[in-house]
C-alpha positions as CSV (number, residue, x, y, z in Angstrom):
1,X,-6.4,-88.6,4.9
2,X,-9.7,-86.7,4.8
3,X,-12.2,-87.4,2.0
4,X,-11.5,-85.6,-1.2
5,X,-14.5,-82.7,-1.4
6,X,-15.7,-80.3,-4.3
7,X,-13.6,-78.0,-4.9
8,X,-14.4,-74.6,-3.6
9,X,-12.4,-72.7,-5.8
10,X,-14.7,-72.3,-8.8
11,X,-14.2,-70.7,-12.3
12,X,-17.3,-68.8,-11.1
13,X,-15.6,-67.5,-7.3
14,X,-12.8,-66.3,-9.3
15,X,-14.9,-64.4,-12.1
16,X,-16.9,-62.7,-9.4
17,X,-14.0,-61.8,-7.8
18,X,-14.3,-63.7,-4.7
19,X,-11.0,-65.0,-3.9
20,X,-10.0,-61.2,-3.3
21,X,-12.8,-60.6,-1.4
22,X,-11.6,-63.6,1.1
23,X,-8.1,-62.3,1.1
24,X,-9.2,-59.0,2.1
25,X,-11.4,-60.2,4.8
26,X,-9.1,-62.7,6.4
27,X,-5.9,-60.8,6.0
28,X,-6.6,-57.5,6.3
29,X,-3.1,-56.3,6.6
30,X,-2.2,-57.4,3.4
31,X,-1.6,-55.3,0.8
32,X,-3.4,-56.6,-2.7
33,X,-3.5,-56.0,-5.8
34,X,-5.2,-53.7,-7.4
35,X,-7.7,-54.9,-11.2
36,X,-5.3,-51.7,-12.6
37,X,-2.4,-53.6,-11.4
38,X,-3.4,-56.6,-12.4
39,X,-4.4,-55.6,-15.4
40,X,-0.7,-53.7,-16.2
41,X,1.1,-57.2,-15.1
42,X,-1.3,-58.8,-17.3
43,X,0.0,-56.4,-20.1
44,X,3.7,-56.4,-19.2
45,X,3.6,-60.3,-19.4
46,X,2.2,-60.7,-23.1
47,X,4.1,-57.6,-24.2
48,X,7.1,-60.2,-23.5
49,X,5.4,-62.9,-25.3
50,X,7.8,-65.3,-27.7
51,X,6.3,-66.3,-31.0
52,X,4.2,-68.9,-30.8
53,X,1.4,-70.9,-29.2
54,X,0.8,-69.8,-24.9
55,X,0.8,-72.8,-22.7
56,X,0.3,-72.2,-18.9
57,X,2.6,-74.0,-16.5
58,X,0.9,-75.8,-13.4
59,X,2.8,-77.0,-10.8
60,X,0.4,-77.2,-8.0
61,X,-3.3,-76.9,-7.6
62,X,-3.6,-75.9,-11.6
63,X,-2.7,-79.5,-12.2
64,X,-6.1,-80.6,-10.1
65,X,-7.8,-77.7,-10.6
66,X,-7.6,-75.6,-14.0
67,X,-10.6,-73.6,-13.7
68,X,-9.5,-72.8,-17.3
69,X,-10.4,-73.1,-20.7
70,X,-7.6,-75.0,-23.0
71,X,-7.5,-77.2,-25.9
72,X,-4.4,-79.3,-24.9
73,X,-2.7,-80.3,-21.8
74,X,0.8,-82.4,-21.6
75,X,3.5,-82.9,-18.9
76,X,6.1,-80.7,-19.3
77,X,9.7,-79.7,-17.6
78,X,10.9,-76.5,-17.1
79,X,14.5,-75.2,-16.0
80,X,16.0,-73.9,-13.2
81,X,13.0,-74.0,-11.1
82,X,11.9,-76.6,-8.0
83,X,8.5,-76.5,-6.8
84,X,8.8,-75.8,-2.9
85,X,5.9,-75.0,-0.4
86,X,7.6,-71.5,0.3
87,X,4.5,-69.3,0.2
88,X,3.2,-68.4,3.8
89,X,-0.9,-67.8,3.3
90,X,-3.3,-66.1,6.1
91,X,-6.2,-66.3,4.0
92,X,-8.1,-69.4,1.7
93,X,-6.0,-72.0,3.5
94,X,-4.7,-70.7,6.4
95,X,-5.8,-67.9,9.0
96,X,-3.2,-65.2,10.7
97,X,-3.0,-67.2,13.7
98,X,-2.8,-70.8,12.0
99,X,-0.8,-69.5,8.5
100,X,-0.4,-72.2,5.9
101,X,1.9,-72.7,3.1
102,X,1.4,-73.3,-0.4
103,X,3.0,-74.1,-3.4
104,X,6.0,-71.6,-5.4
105,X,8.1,-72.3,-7.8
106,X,11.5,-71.1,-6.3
107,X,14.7,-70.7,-7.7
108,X,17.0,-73.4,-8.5
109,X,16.7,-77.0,-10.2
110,X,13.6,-78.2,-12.1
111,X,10.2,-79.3,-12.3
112,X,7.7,-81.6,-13.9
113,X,4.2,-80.6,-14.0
114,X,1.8,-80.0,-16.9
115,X,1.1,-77.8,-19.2
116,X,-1.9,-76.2,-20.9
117,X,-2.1,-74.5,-24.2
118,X,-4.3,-71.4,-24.3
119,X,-6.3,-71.1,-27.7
120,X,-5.9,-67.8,-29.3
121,X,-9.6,-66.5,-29.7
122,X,-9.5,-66.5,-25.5
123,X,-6.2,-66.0,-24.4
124,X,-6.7,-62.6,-22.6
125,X,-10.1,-63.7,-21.5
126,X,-8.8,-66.9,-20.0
127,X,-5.7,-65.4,-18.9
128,X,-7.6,-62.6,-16.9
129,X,-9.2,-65.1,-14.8
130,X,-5.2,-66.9,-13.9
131,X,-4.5,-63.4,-13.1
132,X,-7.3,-62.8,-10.9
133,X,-6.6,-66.5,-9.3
134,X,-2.7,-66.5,-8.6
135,X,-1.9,-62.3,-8.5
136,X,-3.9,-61.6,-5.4
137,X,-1.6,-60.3,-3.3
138,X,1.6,-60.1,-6.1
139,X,3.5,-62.9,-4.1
140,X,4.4,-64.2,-7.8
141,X,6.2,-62.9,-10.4
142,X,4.9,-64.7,-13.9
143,X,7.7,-65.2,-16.0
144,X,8.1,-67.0,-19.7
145,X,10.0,-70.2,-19.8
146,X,11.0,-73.2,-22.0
147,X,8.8,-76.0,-21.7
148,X,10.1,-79.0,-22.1
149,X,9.1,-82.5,-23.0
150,X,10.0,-85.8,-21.2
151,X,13.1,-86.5,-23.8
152,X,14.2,-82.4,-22.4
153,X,12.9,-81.4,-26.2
154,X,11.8,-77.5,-26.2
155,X,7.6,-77.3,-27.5
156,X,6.7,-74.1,-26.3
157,X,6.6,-71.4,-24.6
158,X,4.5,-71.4,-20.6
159,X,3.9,-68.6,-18.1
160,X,5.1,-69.6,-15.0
161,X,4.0,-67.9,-11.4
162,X,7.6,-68.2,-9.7
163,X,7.7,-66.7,-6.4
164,X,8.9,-63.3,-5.0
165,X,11.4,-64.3,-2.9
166,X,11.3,-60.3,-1.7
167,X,8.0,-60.6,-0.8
168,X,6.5,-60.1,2.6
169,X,4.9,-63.8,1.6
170,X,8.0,-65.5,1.2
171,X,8.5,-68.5,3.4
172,X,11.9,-70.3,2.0
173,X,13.9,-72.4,4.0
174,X,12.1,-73.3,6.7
175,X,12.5,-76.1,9.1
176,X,10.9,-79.5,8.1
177,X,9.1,-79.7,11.1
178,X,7.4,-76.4,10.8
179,X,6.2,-76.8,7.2
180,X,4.9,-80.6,8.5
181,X,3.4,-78.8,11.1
182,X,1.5,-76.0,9.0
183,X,0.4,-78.1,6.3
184,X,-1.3,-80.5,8.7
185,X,-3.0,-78.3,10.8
186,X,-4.0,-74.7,9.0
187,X,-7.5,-73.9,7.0
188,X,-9.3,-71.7,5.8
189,X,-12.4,-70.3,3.5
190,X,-11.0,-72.6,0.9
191,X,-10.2,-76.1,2.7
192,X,-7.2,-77.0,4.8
193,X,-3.7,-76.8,3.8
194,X,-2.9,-80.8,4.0
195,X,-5.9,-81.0,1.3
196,X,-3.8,-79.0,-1.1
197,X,-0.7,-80.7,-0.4
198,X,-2.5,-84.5,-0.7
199,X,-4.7,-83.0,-3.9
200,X,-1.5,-81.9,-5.5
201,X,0.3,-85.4,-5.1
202,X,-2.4,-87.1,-6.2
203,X,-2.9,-84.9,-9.6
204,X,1.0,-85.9,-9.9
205,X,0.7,-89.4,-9.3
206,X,-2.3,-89.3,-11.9
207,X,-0.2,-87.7,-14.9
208,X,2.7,-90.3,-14.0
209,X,4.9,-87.5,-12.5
210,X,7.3,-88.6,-9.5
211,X,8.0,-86.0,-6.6
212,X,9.5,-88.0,-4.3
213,X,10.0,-85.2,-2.1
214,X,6.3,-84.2,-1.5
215,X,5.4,-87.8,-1.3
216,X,7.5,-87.9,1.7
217,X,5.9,-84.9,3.0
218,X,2.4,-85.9,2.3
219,X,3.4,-89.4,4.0
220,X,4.5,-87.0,7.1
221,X,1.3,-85.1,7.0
222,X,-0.1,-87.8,7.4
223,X,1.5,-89.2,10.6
224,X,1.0,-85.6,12.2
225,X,-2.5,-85.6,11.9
226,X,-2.8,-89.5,12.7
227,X,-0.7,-88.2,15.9
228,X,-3.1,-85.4,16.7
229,X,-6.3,-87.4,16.6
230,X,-4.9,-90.2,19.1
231,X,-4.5,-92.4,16.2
């Protein structure tokens, strides 16, 4: 497994608008988002908002790396979603003619990941820069769901990015040996797909949360790129 290096997905990157600015260079065909856009999702979203405190519902590289401001973090569940590396990327970890996968919340089962709680004086602000991070391209559609505890007890109320699964981005169901096969070899402007995956299990293991699943892909990964370099 490759050393662990800063991230290069800042707070600062995203504020200046950088990780658009990748996107658009490395996958020029893809249609993004627009700030107006954004913006109206942004809108759309808190005009839904359920009483109460906003958490934020990381699954994937928000569990290793935030970027954001809150004032509480815990693991949480939610319903009738399964964390699933069925988002196909050209850009930031991938390139058109190596594309990478990363991490969706796609429809059907659960997951365990954590959550953070917003403070009220910079929800917009902080939420702004999430919205800057994960709608880039609109490949997710954030949606408000329960947030449960580890005894399944409801404490709030998280945005989740759940994928489009009628988006040109949409990677679902593919082969084993094809995801193995992405992950371990694509990267881009923002580090190599098989860093996000091992990043991700690590920041699991670290909060005590089992994914047996990606270990076993991690652990697979592995062996492909052992394979590649004669090892």
């Amino acid at each position: 497994m490759p050393e662990t290096r800063p991230h290069l997905l800042t707070r600062e990157l995203i504020e200046a608008g950088g990780v658009h600015a990748i996107v658009a260079r490395d996958a020029p065909g893809l249609r993004l988002l627009t700030e107006e856009e954004r913006a109206a999702s942004l809108r759309a979203t808190l005009a839904e908002r359920p009483p109460g405190d906003v958490w934020l519902f990381g699954y994937g590289s928000l569990i290793w790396n935030p970027t954001i401001h809150s004032v509480e973090r815990r693991t949480a569940r939610i319903a009738g979603w399964h964390r699933a590396f069925c988002l196909s990327i050209r850009a930031g970890r991938g390139t058109a003619e190596k594309p990478g996968l990363m991490l969706g919340l796609d429809a059907g089962g659960d997951c365990t990941g954590v959550a953070f709680r917003i403070a009220e004086e910079v929800l917009e602000a902080e939420l702004a820069l999430i919205w800057r991070r994960e709608m880039v391209a609109g490949s997710y559609v954030p949606r408000w769901v329960d947030a449960l505890d580890r005894e399944g007890r409801r404490f709030g109320s998280a945005i989740a990015f759940t994928i489009d699964a009628a988006g040109e981005q949409y990677a679902g169901g593919l082969a084993r040996e094809i995801v193995v096969e992405r992950l371990a070899t694509a990267s881009g402007a923002l580090g190599s797909a098989a860093e996000y995956l091992f990043q991700t299990r690590d920041g699991l293991r670290a909060h005590g949360i089992p994914d047996p699943e990606l270990e076993r892909l991690a652990a697979s990964v592995e062996a492909a790129q052992r394979l590649a370099a004669g090892g």
